[in-house]
C-alpha positions as CSV (number, residue, x, y, z in Angstrom):
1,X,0.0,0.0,0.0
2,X,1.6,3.3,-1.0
3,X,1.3,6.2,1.2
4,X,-0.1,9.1,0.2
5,X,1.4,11.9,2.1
6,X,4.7,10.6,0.8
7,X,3.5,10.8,-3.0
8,X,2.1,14.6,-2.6
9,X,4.5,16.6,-2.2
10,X,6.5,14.7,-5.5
11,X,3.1,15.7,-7.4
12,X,3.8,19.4,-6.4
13,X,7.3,19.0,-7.6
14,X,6.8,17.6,-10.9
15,X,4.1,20.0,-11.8
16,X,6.5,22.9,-10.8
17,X,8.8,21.7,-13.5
18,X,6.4,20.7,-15.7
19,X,5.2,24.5,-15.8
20,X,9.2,26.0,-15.0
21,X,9.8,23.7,-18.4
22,X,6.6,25.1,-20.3
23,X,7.3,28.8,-19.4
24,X,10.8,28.9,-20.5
25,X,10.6,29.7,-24.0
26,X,8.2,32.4,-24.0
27,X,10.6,34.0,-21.1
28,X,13.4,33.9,-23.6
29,X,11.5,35.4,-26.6
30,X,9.6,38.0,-24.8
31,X,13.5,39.0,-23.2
32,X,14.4,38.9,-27.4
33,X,11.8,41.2,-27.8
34,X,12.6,43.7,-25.3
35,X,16.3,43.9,-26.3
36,X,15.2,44.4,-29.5
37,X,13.0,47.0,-28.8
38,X,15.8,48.8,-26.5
39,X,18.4,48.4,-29.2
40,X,15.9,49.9,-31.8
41,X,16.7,53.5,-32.7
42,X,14.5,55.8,-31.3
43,X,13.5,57.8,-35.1
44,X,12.2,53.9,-36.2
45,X,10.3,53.7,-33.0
46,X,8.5,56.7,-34.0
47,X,8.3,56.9,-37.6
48,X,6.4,53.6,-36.8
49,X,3.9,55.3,-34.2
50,X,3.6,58.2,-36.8
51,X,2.8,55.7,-39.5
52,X,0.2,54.1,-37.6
53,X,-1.1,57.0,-36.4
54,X,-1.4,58.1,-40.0
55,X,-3.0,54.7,-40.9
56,X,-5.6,55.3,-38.1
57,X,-6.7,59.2,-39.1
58,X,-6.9,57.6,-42.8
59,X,-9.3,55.6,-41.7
60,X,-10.8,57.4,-39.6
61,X,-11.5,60.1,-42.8
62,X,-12.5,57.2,-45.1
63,X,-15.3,56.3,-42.2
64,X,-16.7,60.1,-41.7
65,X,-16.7,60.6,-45.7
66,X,-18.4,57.2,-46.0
67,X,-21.0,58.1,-42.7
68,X,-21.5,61.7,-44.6
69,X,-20.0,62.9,-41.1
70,X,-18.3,66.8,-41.3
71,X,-14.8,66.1,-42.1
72,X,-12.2,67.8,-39.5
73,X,-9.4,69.6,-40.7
74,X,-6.6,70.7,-37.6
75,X,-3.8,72.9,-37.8
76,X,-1.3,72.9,-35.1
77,X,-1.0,77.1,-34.2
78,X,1.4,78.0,-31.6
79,X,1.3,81.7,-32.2
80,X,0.5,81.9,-28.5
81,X,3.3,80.0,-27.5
82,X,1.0,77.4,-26.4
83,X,0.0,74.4,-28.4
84,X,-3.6,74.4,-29.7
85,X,-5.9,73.4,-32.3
86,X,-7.4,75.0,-35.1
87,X,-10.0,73.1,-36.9
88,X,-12.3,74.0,-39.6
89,X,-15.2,71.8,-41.4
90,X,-16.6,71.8,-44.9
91,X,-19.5,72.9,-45.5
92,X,-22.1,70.1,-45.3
93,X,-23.7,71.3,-48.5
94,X,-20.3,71.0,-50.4
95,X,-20.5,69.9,-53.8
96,X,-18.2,67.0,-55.5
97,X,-17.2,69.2,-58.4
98,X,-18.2,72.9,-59.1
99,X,-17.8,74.8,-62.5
100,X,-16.3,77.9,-61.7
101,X,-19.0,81.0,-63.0
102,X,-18.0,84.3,-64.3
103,X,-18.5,86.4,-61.4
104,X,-18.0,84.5,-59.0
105,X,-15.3,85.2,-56.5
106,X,-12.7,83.1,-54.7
107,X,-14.0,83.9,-51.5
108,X,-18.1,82.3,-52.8
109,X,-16.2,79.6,-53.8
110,X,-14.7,78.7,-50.7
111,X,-17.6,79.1,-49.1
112,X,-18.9,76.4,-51.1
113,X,-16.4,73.9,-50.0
114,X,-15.7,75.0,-46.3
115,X,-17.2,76.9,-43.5
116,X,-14.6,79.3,-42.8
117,X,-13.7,80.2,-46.1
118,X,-10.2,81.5,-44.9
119,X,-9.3,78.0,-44.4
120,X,-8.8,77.0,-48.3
121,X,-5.1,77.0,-48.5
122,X,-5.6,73.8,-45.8
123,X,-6.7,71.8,-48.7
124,X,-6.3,73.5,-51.8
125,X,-3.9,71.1,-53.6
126,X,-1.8,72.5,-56.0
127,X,-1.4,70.8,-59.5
128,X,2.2,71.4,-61.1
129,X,1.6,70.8,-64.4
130,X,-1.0,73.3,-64.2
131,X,0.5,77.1,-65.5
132,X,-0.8,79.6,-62.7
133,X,-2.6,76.9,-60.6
134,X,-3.7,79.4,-58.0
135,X,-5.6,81.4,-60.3
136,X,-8.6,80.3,-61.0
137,X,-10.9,81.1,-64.4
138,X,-14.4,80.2,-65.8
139,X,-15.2,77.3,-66.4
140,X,-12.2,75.8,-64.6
141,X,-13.5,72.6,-62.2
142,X,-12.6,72.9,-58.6
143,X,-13.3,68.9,-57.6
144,X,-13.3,67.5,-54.4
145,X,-11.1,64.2,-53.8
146,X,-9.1,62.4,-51.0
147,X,-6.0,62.0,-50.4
148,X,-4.9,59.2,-47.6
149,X,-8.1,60.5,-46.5
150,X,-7.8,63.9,-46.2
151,X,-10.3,66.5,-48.5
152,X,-7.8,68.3,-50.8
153,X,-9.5,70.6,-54.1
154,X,-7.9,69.8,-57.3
155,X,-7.7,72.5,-59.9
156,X,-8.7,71.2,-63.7
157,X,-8.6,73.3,-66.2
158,X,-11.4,73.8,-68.7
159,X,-9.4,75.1,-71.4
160,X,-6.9,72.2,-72.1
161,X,-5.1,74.5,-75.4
162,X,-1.8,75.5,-75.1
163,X,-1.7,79.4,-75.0
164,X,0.6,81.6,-76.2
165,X,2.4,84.2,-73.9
166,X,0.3,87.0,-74.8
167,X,-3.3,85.3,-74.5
168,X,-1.9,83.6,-71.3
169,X,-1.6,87.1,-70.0
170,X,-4.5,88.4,-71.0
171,X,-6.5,85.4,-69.2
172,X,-4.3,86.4,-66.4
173,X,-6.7,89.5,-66.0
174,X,-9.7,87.4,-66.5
175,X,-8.9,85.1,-63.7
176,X,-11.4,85.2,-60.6
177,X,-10.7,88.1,-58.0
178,X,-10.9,87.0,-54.1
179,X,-13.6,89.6,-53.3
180,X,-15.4,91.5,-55.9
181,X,-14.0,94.4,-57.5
182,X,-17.2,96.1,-57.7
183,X,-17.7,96.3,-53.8
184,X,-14.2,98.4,-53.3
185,X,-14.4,100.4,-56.6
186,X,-16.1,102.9,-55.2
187,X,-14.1,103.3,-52.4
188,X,-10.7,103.4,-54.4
189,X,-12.5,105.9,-56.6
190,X,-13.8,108.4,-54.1
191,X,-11.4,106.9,-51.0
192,X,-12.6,108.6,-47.8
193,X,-8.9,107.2,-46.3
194,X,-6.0,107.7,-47.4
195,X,-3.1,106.4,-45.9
196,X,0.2,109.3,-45.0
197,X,2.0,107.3,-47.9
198,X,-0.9,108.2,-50.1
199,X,-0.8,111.6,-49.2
200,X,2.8,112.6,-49.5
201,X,4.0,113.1,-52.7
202,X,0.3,113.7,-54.2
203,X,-0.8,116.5,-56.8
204,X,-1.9,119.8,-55.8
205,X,-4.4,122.5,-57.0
206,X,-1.9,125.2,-57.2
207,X,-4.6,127.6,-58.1
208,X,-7.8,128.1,-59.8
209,X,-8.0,129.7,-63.4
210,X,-9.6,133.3,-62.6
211,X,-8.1,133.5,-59.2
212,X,-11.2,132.0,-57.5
213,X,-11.9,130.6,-54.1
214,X,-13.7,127.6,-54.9
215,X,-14.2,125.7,-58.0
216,X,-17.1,123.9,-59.2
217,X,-17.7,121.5,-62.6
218,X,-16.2,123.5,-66.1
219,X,-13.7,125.4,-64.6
220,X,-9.9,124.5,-64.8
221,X,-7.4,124.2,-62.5
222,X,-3.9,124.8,-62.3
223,X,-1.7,121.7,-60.8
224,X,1.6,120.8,-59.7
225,X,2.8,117.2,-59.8
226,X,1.4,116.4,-63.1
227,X,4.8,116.0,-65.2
228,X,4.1,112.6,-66.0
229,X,0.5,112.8,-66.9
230,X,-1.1,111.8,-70.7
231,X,-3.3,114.2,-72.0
232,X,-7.1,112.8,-71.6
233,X,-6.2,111.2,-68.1
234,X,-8.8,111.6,-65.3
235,X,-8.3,112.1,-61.5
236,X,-10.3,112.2,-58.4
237,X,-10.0,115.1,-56.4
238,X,-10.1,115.2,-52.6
239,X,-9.5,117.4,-49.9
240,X,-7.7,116.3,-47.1
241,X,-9.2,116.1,-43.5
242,X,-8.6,115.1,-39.9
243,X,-5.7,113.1,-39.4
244,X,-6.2,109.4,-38.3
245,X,-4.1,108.8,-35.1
246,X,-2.9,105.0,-33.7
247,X,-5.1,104.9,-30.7
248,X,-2.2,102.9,-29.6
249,X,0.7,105.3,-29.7
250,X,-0.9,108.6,-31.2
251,X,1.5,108.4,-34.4
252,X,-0.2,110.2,-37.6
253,X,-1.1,106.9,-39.9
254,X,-3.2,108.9,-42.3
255,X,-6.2,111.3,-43.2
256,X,-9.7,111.2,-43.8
257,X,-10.6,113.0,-47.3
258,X,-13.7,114.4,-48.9
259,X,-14.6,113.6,-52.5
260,X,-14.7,116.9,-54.5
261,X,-14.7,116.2,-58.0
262,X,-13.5,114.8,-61.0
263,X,-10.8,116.0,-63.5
264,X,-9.4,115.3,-66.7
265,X,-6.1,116.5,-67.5
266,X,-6.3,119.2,-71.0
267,X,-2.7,120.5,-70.9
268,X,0.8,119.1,-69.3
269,X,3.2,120.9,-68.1
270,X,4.2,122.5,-64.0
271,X,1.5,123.6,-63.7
272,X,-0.5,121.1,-65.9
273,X,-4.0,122.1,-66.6
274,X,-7.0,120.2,-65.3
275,X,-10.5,120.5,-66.2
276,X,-13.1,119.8,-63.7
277,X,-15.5,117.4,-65.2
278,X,-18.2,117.0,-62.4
279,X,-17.9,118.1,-58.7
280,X,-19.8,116.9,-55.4
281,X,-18.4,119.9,-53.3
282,X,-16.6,123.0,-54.1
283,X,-12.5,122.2,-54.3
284,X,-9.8,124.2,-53.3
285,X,-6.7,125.3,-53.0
286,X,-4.5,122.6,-51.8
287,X,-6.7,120.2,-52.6
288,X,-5.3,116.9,-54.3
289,X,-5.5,114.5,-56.9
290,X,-5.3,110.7,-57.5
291,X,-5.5,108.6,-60.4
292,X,-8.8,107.2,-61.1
293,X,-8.4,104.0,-59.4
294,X,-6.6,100.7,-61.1
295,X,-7.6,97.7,-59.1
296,X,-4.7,96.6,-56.7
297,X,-4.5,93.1,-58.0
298,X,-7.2,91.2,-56.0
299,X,-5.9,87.2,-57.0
300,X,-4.6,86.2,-53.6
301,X,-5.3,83.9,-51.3
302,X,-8.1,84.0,-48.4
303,X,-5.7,83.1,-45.1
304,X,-5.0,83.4,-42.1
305,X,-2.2,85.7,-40.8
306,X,0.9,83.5,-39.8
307,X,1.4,85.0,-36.7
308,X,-1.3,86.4,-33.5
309,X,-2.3,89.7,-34.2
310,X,-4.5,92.6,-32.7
311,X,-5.0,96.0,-33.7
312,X,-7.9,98.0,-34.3
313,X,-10.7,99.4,-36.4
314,X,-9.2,103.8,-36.8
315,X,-11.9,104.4,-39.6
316,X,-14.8,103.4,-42.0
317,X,-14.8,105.1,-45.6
318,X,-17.9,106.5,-45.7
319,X,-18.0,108.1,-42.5
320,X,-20.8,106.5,-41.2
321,X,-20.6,105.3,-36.9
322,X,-22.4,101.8,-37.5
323,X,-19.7,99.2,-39.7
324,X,-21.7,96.2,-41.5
325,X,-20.6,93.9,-44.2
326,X,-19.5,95.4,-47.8
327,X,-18.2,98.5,-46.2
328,X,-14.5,99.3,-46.0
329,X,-12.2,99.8,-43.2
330,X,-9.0,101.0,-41.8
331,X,-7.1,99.3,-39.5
332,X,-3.7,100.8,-37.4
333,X,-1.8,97.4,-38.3
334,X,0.3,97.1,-41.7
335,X,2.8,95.0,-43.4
336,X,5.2,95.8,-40.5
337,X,2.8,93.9,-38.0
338,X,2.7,91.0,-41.0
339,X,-0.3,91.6,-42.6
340,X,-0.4,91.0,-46.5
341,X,-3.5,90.8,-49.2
342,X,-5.8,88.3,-48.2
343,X,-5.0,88.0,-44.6
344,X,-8.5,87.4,-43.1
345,X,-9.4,88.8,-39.6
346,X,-12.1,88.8,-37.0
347,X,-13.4,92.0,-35.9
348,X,-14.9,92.4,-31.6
349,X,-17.0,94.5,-30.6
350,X,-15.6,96.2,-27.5
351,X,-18.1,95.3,-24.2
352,X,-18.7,98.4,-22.5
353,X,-18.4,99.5,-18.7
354,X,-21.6,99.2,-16.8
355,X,-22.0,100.4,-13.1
356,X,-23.5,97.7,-10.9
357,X,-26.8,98.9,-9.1
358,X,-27.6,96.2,-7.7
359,X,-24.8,94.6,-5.9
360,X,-26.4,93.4,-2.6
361,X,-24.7,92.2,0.3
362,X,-22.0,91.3,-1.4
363,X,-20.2,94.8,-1.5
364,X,-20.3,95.2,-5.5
365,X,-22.7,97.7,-5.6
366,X,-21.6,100.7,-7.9
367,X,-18.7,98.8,-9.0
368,X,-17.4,99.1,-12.6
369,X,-17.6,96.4,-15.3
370,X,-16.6,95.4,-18.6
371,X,-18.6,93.0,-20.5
372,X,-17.0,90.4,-22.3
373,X,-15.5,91.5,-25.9
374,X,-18.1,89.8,-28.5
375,X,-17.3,88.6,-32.4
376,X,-19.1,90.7,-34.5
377,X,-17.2,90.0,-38.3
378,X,-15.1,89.0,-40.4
379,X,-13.0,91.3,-42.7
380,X,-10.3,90.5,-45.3
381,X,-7.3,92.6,-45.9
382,X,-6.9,94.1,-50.1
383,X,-4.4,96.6,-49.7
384,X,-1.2,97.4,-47.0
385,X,0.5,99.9,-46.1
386,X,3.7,100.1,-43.5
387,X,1.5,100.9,-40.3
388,X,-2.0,100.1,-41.5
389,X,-3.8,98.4,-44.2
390,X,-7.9,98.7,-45.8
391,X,-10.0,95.5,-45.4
392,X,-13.3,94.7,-47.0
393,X,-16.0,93.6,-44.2
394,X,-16.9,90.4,-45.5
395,X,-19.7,88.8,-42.7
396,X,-21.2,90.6,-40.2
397,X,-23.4,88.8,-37.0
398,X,-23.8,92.5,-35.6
399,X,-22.4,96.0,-36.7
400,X,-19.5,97.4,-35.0
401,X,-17.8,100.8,-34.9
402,X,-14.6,102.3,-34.9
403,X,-12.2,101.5,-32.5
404,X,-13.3,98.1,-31.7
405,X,-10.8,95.4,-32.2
406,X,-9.3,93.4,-35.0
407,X,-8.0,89.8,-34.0
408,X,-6.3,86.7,-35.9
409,X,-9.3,84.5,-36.3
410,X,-9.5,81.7,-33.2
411,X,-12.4,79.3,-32.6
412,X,-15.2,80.7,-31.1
């Protein structure tokens, strides 16, 4: 008879080495691994994670597009020395493919695809065997594809001809402004702001024919500054107003003016001979003159600036104390601040200080407050100057006035 306390504790044993035995060989790859691993440089180790990260938002694009979810797109911005993230959406009314219109404007366009049009450089995708593939011209396709799952917009042209030099640069001027001529012409016309660069160097009503005061429509005007004028040339003439301080540092960055009249130049010379054509107002002596306007080139891009800005609103071209969209404005930040054409910024209206009345127990009563700041537009910079630029309200959610404050867009 065997006893079984004796054979027990052997049955313990040999299962311990039965499992020691079993165990070994996974011990010995799973060390393999890990050396491995260590040994690995650390630039594989994360090209790997970045690849499968990449892998993961592919898929992660193809499953939104194929749910007809809003597709994300983010942007790293550490303008504010802090990491954070931009993202922007396209429109969920977006078409596949759109035939670009005559008269239609980059900035519509955009707004077809996306819904904050400033955000079209994100996934504009630029063909290079396309000549000039940021402008854009009737009947041109702007089609909507993916990319390892990202939205990108691919130009195609729908003149496929080759063209020769000179038509090429006729089409140039046909191509598809950002914002629509006719909503600034009449500011770069009659301007009423002119930046200090505008104003030095300017033409000058020397003196009226007669030795008059005040000149209206049919009478002719004596002028300095015309050397280089053609015969048959027109002008707009102002008269210059109030200066337009930086509310910032109370530096001069310009003048309001007042639209006079109209002037077409009959005889050159120092003094040159103008002929007033038509007048709103009486003009002067001292009053000056600017080429009828030339567009300033309105094919640029609807962007961001690169870096946080603020500034704000100094003045509005017609004068008027509420700002709403399709109006014009000046701004006391320029190209030295890093704005360019096409920089796109949000406009705030300033909260105002309210006394509190009612306070209670707590001690606040006839304290002052400011209200929160509140986003009241969007504007898009057209033309720069050193220390301040014009910008074409584009949307409006409330009117604003002057002084309130100009920002780099951020999420709301």
């Amino acid at each position: 008879m065997v006893n079984a306390q004796a054979c027990y504790p052997m049955s313990i044993q040999r299962i311990a080495l039965t499992l020691l035995a079993a165990s070994l060989p996974l011990f010995v790859a799973c060390s393999g691994q890990a050396q491995r691993s260590a040994a690995e440089p650390r630039d594989a180790q994360s090209a790997r994670s970045t690849q499968s990260a990449t892998t993961r938002d592919a898929s992660a694009g193809h499953r939104a597009r194929d749910a007809g979810e809003p597709i994300m797109l983010a942007r790293a911005d550490t303008s504010r020395g802090g990491q954070r993230t931009r993202e922007a959406t396209l429109n969920p009314d977006h078409p596949d493919r759109y035939t670009v219109q005559r008269g239609d404007t980059l900035w519509d366009i955009a707004a077809r695809f996306l819904n904050e049009p400033w955000f079209w450089p994100e996934i504009w995708q630029v063909n290079p065997q396309i000549d000039n593939p940021h402008l854009i011209f009737p009947g041109d396709v702007i089609a909507l594809v993916y990319i390892d799952g990202e939205p990108r917009l691919m130009l195609e042209r729908g003149r496929a001809e080759r063209l020769s030099p000179r038509v090429r640069e006729e089409r140039i001027d046909e191509a598809i402004p950002t914002i629509p001529y006719e909503a600034i012409r009449a500011f770069l016309t009659r301007p009423g702001v002119l930046a200090r660069e505008q104003v030095d160097g300017l033409p000058y009503v020397l003196q009226i024919r007669g030795g008059r005061l005040m000149a209206g429509a049919g009478q002719d005007l004596y002028v300095r500054g015309l050397a280089n004028g053609e015969i048959g040339d027109y002008y707009s003439v102002v008269r210059i107003g109030d200066e337009l301080v930086d509310p910032d540092d109370r530096r001069v960055l310009g003048y309001q003016s007042v639209y006079t009249g109209r002037g077409e130049l009959r005889r050159s010379g120092d003094p040159a001979t103008v002929f007033l054509t038509d007048s709103a107002r009486e003009t002067v002596r001292g009053s000056r003159l600017l080429p009828e306007a030339v567009s300033p080139g309105l094919n640029f891009l609807p962007r961001a600036p690169e870096t946080d800005l603020e500034g704000r609103v100094i003045a509005v071209s017609n004068g008027v104390s509420r700002i709403g969209p399709w109006m014009v404005v000046a701004i006391n930040r320029g190209e030295r601040h890093g704005l360019a054409p096409g920089h796109v910024l949000e406009v705030w209206e300033a909260g105002e200080e309210v006394r509190d009345t009612i306070g209670g127990r707590s001690g606040r009563l006839g304290e002052l407050v400011r209200l929160p700041d509140e986003y009241a537009a969007t504007m898009m910079v057209f033309e720069t100057f050193d220390r301040m630029s014009y910008g074409l309200v584009m949307d409006a959610v409330t009117e604003f006035r002057v002084h309130d404050t100009v920002r780099s867009p951020a999420r709301r």
